[in-house]
PQR file of N, CA, C, O and H, with PARSE charges and radii, in Angstrom:
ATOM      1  N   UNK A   1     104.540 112.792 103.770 -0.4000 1.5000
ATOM      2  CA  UNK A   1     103.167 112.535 104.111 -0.0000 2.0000
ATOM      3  C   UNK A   1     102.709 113.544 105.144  0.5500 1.7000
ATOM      4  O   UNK A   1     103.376 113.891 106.119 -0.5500 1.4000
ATOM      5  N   UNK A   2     101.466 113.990 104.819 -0.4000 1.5000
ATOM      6  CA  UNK A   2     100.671 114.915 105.836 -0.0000 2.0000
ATOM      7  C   UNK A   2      99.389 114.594 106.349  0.5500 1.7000
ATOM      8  O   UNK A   2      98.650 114.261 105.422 -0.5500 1.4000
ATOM      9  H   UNK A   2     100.924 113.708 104.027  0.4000 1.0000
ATOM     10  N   UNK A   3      98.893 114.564 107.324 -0.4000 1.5000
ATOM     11  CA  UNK A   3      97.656 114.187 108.021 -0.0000 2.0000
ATOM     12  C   UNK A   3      96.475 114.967 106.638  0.5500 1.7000
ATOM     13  O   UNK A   3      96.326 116.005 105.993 -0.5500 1.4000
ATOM     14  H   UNK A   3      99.493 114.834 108.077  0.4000 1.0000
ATOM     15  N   UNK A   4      96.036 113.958 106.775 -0.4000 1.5000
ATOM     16  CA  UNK A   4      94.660 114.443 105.942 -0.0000 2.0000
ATOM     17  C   UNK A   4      93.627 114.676 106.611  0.5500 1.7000
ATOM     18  O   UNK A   4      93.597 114.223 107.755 -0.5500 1.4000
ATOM     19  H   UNK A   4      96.157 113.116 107.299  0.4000 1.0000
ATOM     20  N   UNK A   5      92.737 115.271 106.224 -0.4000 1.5000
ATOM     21  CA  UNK A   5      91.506 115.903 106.288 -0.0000 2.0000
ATOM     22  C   UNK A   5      89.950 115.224 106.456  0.5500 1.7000
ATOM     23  O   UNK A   5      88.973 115.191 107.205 -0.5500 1.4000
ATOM     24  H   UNK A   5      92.762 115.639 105.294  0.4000 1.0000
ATOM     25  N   UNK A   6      90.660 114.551 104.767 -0.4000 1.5000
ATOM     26  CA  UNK A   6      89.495 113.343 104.404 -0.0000 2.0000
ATOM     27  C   UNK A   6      89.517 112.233 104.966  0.5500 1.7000
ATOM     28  O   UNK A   6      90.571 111.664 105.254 -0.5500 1.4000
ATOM     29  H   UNK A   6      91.454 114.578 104.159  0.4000 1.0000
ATOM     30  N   UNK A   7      88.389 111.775 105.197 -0.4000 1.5000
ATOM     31  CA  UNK A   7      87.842 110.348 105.657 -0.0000 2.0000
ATOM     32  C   UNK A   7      87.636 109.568 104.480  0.5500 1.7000
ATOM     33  O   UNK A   7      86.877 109.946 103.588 -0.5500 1.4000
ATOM     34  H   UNK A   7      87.533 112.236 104.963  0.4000 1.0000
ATOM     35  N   UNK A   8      88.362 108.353 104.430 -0.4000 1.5000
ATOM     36  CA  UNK A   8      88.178 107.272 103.305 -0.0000 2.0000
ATOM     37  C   UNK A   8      87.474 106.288 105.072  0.5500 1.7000
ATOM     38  O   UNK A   8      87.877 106.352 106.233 -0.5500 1.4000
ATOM     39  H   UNK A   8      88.979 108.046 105.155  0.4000 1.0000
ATOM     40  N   UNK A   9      86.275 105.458 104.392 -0.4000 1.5000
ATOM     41  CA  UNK A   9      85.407 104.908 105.628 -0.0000 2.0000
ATOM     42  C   UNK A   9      86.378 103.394 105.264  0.5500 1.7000
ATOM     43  O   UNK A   9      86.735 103.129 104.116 -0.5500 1.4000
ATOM     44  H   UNK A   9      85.948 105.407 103.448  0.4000 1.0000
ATOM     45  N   UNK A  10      86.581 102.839 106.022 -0.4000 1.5000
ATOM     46  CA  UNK A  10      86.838 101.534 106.478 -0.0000 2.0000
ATOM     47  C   UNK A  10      88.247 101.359 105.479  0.5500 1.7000
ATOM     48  O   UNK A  10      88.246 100.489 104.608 -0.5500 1.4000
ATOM     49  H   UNK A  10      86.291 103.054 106.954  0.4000 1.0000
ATOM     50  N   UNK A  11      89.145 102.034 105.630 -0.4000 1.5000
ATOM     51  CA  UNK A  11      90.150 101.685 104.513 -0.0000 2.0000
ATOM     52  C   UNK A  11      91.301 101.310 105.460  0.5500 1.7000
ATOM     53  O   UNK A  11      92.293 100.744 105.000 -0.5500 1.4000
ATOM     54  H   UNK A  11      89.145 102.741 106.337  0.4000 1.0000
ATOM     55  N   UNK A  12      91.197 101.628 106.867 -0.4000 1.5000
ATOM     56  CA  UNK A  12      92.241 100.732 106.943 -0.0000 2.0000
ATOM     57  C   UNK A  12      92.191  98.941 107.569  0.5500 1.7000
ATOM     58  O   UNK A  12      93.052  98.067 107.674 -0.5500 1.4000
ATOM     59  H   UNK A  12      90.392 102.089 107.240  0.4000 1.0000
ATOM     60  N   UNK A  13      91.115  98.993 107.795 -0.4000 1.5000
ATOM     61  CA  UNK A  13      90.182  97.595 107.852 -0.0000 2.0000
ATOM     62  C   UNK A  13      90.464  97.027 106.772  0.5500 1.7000
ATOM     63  O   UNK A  13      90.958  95.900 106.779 -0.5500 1.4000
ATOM     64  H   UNK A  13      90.416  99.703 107.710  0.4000 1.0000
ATOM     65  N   UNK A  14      90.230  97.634 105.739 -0.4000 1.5000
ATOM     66  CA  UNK A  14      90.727  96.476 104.408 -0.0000 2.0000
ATOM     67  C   UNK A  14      91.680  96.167 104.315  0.5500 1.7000
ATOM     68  O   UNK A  14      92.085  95.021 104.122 -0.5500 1.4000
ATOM     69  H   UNK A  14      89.829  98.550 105.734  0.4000 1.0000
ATOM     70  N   UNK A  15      92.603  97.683 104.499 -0.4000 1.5000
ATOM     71  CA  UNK A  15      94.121  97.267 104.185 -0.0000 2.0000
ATOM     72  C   UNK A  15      94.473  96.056 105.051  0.5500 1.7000
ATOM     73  O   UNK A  15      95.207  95.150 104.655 -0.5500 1.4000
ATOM     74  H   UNK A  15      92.274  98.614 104.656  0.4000 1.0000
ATOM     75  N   UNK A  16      93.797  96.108 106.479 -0.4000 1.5000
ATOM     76  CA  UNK A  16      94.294  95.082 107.108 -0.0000 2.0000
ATOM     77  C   UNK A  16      93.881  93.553 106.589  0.5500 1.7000
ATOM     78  O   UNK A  16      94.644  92.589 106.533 -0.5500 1.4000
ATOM     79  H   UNK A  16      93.201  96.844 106.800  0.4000 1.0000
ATOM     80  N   UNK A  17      92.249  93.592 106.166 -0.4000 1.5000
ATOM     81  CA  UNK A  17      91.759  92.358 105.605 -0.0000 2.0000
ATOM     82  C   UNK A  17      92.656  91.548 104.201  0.5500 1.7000
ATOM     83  O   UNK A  17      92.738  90.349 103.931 -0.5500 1.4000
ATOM     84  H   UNK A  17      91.629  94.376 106.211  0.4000 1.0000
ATOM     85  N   UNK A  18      93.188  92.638 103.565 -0.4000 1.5000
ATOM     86  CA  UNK A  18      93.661  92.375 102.564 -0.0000 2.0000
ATOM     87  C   UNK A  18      95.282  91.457 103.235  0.5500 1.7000
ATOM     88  O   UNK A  18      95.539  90.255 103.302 -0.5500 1.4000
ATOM     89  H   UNK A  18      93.121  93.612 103.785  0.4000 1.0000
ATOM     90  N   UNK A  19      95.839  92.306 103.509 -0.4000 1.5000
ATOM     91  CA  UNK A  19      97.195  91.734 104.443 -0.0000 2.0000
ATOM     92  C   UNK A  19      96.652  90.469 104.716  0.5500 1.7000
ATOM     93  O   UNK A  19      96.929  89.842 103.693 -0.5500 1.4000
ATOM     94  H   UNK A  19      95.631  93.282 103.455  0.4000 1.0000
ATOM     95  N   UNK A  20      96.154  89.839 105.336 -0.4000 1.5000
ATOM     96  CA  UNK A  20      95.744  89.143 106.201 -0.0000 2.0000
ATOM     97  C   UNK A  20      95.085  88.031 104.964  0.5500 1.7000
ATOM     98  O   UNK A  20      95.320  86.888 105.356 -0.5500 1.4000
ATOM     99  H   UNK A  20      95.929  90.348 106.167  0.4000 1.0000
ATOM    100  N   UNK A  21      94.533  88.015 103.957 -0.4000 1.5000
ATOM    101  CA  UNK A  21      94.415  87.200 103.039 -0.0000 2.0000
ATOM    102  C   UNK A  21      95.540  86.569 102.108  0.5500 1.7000
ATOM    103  O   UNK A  21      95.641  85.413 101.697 -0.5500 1.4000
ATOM    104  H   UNK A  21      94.343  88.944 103.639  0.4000 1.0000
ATOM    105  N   UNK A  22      96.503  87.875 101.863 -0.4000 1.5000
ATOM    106  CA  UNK A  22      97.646  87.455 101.181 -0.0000 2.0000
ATOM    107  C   UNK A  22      98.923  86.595 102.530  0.5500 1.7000
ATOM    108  O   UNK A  22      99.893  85.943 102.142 -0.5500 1.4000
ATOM    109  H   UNK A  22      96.422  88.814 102.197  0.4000 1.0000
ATOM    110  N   UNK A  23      98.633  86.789 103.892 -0.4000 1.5000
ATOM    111  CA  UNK A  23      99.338  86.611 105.028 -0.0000 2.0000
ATOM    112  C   UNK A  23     100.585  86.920 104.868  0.5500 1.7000
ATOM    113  O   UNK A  23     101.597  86.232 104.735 -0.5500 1.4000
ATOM    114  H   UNK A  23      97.845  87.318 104.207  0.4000 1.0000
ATOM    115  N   UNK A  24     100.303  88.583 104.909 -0.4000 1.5000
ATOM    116  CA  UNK A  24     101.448  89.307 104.772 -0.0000 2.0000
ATOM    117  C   UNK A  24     101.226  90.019 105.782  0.5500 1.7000
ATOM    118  O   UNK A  24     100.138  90.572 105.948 -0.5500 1.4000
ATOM    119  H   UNK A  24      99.481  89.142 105.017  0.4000 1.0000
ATOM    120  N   UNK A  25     102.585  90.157 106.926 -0.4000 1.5000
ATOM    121  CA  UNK A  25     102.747  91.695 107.843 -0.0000 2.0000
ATOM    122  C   UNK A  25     102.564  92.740 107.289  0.5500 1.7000
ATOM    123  O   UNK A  25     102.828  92.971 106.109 -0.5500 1.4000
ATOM    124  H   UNK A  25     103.469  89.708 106.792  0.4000 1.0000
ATOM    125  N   UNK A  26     101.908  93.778 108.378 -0.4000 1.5000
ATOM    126  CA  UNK A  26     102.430  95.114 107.711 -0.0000 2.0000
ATOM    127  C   UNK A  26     104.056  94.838 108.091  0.5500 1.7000
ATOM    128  O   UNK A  26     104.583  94.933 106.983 -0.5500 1.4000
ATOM    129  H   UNK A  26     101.693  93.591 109.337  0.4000 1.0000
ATOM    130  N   UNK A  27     104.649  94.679 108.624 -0.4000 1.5000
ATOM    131  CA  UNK A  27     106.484  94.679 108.265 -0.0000 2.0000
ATOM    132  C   UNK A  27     106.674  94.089 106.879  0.5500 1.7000
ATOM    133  O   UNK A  27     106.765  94.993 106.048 -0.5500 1.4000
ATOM    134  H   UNK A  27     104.222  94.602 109.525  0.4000 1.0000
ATOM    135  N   UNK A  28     106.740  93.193 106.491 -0.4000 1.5000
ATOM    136  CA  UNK A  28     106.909  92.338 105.024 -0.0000 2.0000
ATOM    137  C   UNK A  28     106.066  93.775 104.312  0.5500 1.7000
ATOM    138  O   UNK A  28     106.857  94.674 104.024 -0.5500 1.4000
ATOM    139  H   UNK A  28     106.666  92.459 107.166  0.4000 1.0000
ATOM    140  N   UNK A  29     104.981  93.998 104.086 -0.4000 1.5000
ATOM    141  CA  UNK A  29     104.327  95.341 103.529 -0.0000 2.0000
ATOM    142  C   UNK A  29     105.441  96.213 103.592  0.5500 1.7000
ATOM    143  O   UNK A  29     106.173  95.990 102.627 -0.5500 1.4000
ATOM    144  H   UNK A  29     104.339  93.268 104.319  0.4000 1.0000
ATOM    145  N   UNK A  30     105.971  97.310 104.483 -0.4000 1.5000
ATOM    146  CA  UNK A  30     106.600  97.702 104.729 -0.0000 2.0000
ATOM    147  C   UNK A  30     108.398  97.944 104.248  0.5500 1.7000
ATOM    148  O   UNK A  30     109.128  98.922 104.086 -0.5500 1.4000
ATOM    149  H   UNK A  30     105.377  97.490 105.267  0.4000 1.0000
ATOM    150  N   UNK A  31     108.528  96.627 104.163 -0.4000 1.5000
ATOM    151  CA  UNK A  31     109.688  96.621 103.367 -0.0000 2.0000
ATOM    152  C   UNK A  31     109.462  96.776 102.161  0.5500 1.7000
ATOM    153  O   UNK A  31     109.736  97.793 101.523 -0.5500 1.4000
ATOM    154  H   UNK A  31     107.934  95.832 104.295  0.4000 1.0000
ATOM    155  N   UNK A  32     108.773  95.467 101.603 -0.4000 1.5000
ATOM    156  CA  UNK A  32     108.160  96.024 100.369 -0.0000 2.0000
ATOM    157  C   UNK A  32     108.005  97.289  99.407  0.5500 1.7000
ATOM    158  O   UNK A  32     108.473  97.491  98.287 -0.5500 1.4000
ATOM    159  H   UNK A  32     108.550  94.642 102.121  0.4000 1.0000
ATOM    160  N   UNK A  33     107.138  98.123 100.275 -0.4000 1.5000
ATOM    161  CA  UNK A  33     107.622  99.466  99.906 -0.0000 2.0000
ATOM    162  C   UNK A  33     108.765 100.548 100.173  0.5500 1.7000
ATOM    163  O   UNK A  33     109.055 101.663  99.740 -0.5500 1.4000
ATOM    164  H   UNK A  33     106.757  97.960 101.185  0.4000 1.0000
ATOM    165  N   UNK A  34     109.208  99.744 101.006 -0.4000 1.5000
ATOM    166  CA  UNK A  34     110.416 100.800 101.811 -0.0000 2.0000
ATOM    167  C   UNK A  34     110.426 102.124 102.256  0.5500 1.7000
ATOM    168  O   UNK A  34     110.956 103.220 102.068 -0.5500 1.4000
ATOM    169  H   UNK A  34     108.973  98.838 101.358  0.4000 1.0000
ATOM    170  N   UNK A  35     109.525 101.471 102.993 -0.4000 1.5000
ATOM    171  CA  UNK A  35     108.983 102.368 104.417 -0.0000 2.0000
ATOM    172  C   UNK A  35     109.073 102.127 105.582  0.5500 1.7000
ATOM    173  O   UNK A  35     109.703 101.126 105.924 -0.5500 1.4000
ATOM    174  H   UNK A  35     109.096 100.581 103.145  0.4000 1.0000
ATOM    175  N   UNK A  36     108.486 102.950 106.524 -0.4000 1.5000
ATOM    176  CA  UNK A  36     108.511 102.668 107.796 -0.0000 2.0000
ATOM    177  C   UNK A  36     107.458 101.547 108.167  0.5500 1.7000
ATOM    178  O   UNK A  36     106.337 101.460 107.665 -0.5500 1.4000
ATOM    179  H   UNK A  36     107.974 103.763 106.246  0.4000 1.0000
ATOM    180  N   UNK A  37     108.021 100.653 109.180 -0.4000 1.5000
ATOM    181  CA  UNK A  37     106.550  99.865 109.981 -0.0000 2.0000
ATOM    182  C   UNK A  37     105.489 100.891 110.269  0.5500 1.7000
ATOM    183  O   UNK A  37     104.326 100.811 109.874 -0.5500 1.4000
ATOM    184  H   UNK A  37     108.932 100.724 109.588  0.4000 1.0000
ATOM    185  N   UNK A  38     105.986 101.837 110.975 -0.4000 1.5000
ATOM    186  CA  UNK A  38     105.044 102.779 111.657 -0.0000 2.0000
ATOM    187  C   UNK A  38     104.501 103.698 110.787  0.5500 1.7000
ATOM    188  O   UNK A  38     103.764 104.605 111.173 -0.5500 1.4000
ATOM    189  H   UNK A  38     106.931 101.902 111.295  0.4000 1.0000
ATOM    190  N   UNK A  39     104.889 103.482 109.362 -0.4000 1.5000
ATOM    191  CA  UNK A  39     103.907 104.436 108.166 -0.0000 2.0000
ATOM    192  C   UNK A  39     102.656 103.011 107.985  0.5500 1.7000
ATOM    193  O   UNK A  39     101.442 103.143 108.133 -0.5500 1.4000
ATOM    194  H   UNK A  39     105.487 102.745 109.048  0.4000 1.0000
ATOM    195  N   UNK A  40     103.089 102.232 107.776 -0.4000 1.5000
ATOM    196  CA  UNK A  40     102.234 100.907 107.222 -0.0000 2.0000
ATOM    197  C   UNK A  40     100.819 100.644 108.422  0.5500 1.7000
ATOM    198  O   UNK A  40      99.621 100.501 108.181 -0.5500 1.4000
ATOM    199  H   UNK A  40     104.076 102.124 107.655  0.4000 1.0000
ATOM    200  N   UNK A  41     101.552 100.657 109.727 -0.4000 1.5000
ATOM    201  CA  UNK A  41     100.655 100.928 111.217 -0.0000 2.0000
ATOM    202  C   UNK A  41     100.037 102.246 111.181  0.5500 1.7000
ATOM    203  O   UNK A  41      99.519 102.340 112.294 -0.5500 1.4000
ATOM    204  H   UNK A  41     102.526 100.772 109.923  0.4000 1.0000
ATOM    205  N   UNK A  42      99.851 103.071 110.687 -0.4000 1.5000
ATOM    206  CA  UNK A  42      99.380 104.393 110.956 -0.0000 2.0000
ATOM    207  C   UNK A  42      98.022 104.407 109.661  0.5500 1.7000
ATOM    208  O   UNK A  42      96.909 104.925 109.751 -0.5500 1.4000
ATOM    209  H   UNK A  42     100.272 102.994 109.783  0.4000 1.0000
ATOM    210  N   UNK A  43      98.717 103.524 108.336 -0.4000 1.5000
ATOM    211  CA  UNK A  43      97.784 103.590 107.251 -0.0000 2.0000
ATOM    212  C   UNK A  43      96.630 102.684 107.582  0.5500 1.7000
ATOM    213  O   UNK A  43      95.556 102.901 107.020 -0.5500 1.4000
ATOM    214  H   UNK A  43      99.621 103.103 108.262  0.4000 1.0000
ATOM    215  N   UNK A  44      96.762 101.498 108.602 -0.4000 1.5000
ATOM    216  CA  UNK A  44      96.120 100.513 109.307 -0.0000 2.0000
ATOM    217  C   UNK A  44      95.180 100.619 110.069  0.5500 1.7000
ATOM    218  O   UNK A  44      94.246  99.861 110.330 -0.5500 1.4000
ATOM    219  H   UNK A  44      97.635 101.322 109.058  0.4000 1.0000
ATOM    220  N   UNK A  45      95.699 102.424 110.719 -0.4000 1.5000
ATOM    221  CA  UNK A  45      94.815 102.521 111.651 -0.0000 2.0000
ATOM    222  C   UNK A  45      94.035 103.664 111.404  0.5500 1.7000
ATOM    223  O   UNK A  45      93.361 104.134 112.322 -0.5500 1.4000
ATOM    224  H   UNK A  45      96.458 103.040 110.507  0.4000 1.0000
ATOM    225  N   UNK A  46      94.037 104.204 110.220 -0.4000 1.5000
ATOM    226  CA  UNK A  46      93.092 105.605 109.667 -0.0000 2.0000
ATOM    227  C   UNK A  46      94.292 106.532 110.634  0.5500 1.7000
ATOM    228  O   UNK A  46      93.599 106.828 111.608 -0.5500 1.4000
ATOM    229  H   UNK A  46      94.584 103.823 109.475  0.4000 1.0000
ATOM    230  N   UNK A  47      95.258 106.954 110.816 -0.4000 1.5000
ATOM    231  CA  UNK A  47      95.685 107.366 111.043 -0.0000 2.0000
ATOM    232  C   UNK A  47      96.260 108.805 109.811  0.5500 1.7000
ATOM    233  O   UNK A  47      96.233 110.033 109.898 -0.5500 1.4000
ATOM    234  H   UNK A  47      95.821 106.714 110.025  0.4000 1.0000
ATOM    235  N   UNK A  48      96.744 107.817 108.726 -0.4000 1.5000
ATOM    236  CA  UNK A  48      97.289 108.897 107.912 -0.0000 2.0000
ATOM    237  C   UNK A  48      96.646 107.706 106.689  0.5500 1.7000
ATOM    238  O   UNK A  48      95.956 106.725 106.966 -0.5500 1.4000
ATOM    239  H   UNK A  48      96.766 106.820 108.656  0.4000 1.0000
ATOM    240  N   UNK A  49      97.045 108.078 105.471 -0.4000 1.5000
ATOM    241  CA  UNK A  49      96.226 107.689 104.407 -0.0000 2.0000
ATOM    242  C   UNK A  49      97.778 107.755 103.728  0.5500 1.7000
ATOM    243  O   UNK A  49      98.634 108.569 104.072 -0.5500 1.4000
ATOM    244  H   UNK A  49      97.605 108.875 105.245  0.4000 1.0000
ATOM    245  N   UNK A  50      97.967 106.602 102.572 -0.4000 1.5000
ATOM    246  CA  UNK A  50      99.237 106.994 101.225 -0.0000 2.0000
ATOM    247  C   UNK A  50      98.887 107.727 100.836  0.5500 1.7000
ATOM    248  O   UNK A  50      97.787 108.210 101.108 -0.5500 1.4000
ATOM    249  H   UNK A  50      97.272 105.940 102.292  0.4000 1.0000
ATOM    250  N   UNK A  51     100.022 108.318  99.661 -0.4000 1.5000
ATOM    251  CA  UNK A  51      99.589 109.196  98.703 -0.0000 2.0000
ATOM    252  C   UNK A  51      99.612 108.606  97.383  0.5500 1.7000
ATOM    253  O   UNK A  51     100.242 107.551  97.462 -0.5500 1.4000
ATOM    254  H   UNK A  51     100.915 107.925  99.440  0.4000 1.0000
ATOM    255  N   UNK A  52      99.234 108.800  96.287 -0.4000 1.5000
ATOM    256  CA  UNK A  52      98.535 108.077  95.320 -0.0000 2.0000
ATOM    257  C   UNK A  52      99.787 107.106  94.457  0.5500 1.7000
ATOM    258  O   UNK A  52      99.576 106.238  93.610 -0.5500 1.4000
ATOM    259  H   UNK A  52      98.722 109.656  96.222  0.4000 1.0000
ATOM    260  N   UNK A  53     100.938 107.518  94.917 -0.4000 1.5000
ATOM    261  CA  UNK A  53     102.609 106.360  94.847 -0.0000 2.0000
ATOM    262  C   UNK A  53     102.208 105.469  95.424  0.5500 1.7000
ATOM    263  O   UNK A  53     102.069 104.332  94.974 -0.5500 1.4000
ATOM    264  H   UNK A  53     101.110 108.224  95.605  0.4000 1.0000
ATOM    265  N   UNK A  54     101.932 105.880  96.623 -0.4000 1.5000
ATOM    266  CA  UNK A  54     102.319 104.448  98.068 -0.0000 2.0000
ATOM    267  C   UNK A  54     100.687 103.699  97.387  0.5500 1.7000
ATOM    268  O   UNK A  54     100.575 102.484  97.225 -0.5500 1.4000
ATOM    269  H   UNK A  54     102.045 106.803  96.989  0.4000 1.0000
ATOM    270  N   UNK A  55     100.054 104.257  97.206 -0.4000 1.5000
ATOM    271  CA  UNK A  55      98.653 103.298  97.363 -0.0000 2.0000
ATOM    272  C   UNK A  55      98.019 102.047  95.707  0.5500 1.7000
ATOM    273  O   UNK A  55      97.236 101.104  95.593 -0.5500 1.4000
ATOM    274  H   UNK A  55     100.144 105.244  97.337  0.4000 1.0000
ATOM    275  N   UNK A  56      98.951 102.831  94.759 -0.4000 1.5000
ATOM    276  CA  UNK A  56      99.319 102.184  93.357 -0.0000 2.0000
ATOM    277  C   UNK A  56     100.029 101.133  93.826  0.5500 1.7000
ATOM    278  O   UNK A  56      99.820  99.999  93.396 -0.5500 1.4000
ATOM    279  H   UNK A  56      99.587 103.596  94.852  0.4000 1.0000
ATOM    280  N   UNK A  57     100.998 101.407  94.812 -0.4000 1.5000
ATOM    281  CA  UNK A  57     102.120 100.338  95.012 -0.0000 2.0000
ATOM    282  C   UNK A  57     101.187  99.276  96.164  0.5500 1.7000
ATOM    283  O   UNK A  57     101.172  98.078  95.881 -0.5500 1.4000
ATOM    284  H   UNK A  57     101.168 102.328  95.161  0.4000 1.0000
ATOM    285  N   UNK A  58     100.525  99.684  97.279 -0.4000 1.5000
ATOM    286  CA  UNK A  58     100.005  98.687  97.631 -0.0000 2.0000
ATOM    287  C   UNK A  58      99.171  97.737  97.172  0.5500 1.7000
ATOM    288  O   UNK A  58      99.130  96.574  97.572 -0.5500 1.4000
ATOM    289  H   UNK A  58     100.538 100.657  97.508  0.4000 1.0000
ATOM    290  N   UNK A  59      98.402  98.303  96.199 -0.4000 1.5000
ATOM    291  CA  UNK A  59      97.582  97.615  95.391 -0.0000 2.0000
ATOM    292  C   UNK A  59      98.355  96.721  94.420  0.5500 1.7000
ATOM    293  O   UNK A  59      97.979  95.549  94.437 -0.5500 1.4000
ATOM    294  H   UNK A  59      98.435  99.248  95.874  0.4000 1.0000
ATOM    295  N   UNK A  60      99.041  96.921  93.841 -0.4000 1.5000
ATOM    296  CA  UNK A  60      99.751  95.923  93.143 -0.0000 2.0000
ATOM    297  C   UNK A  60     100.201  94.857  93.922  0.5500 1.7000
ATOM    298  O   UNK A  60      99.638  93.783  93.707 -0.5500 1.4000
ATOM    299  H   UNK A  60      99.346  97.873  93.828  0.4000 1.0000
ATOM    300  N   UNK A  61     101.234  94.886  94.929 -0.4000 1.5000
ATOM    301  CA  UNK A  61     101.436  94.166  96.045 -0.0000 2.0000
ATOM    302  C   UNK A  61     100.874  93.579  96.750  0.5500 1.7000
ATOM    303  O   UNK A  61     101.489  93.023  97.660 -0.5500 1.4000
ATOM    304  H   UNK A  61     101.691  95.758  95.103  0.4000 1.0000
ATOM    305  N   UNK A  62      99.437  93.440  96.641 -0.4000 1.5000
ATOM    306  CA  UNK A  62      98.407  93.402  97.526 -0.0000 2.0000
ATOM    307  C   UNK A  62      97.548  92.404  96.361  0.5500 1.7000
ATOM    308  O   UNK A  62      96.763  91.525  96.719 -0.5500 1.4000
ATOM    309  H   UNK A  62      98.938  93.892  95.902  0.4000 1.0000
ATOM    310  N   UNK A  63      97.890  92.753  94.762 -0.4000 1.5000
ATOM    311  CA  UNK A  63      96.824  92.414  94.152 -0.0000 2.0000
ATOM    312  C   UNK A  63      95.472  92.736  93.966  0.5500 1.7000
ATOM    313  O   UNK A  63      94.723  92.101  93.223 -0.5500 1.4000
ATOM    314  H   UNK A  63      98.527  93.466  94.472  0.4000 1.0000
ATOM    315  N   UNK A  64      95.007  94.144  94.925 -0.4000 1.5000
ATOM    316  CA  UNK A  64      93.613  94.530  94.849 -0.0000 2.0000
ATOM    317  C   UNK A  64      93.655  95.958  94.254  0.5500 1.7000
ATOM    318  O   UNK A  64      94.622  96.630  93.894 -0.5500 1.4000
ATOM    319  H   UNK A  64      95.615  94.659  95.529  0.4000 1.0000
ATOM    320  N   UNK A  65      92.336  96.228  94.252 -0.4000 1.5000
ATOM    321  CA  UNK A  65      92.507  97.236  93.596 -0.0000 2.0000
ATOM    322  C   UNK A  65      91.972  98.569  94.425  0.5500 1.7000
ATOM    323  O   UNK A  65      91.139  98.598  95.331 -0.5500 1.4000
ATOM    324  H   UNK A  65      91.551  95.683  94.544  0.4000 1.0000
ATOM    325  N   UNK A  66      92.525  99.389  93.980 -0.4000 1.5000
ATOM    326  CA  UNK A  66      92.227 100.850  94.336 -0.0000 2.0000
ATOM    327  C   UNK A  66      90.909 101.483  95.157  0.5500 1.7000
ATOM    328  O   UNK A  66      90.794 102.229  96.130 -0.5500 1.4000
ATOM    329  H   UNK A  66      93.202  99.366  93.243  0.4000 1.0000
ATOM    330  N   UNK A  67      89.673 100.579  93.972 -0.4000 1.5000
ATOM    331  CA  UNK A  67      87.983 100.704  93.798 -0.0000 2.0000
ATOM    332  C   UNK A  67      88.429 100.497  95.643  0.5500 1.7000
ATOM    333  O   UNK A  67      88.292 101.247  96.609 -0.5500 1.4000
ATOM    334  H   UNK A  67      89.766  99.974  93.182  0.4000 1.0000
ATOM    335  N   UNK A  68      89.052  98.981  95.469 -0.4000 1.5000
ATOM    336  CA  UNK A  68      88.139  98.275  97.153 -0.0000 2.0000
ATOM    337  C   UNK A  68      88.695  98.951  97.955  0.5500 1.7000
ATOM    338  O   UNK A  68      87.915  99.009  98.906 -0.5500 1.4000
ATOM    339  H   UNK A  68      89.163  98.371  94.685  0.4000 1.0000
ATOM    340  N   UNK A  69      90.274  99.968  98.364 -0.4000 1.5000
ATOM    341  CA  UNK A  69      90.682 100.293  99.063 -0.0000 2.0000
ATOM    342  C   UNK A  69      89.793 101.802  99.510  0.5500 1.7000
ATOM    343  O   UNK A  69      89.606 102.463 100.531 -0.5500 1.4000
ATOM    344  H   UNK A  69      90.908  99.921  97.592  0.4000 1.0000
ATOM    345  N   UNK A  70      89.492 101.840  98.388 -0.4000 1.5000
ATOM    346  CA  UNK A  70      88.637 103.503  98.834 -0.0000 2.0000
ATOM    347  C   UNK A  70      87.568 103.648  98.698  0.5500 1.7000
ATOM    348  O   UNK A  70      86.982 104.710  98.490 -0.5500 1.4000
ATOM    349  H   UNK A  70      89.643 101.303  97.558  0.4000 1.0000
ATOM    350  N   UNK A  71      86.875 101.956  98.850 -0.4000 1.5000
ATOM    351  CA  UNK A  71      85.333 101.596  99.002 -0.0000 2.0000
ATOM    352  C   UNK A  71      84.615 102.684  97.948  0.5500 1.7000
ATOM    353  O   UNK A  71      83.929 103.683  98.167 -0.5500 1.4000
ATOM    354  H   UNK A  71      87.351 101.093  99.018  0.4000 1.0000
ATOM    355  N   UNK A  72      85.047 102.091  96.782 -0.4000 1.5000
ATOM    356  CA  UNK A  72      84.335 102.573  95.749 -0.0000 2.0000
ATOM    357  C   UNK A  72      83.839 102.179  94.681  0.5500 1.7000
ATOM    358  O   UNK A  72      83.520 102.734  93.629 -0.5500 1.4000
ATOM    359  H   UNK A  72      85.604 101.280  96.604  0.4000 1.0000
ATOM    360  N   UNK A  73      83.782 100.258  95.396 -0.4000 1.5000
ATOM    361  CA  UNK A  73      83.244  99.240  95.006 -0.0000 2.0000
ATOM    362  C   UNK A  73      81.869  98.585  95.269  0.5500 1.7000
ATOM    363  O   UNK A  73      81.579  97.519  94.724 -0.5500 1.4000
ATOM    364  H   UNK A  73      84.041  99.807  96.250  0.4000 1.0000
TER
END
């Protein structure tokens, strides 16, 4: 993973809203994908963004879809 450039607006607000509906940690997230806490905390905080693996996989896991994560709903 590399710092991006682009601004996706409110995506890690969702990611968090979403967590937080299914009442899942980002740790439980985290394992899940088998990653770091501090990748899952960083995607949380607009910090760094997945790459189109990690974000297929959250969405499934998550149950939402792609559209809402990159407010393109």
């Amino acid at each position: 993973m590399k710092h991006c450039d682009i601004i996706i607006p409110d995506f890690g607000l969702r990611l968090k809203k979403s967590l937080k509906l299914r009442r899942m940690t980002q740790l439980e997230l985290a394992r899940r994908l088998e990653v770091d806490k501090k990748t899952v905390n960083s995607w949380c905080n607009d910090i760094w963004y997945p790459n189109i693996g990690y974000l297929q996989q959250i969405c499934h896991v998550l149950n939402i879809s792609a559209d809402y994560l990159l407010e393109l709903e």
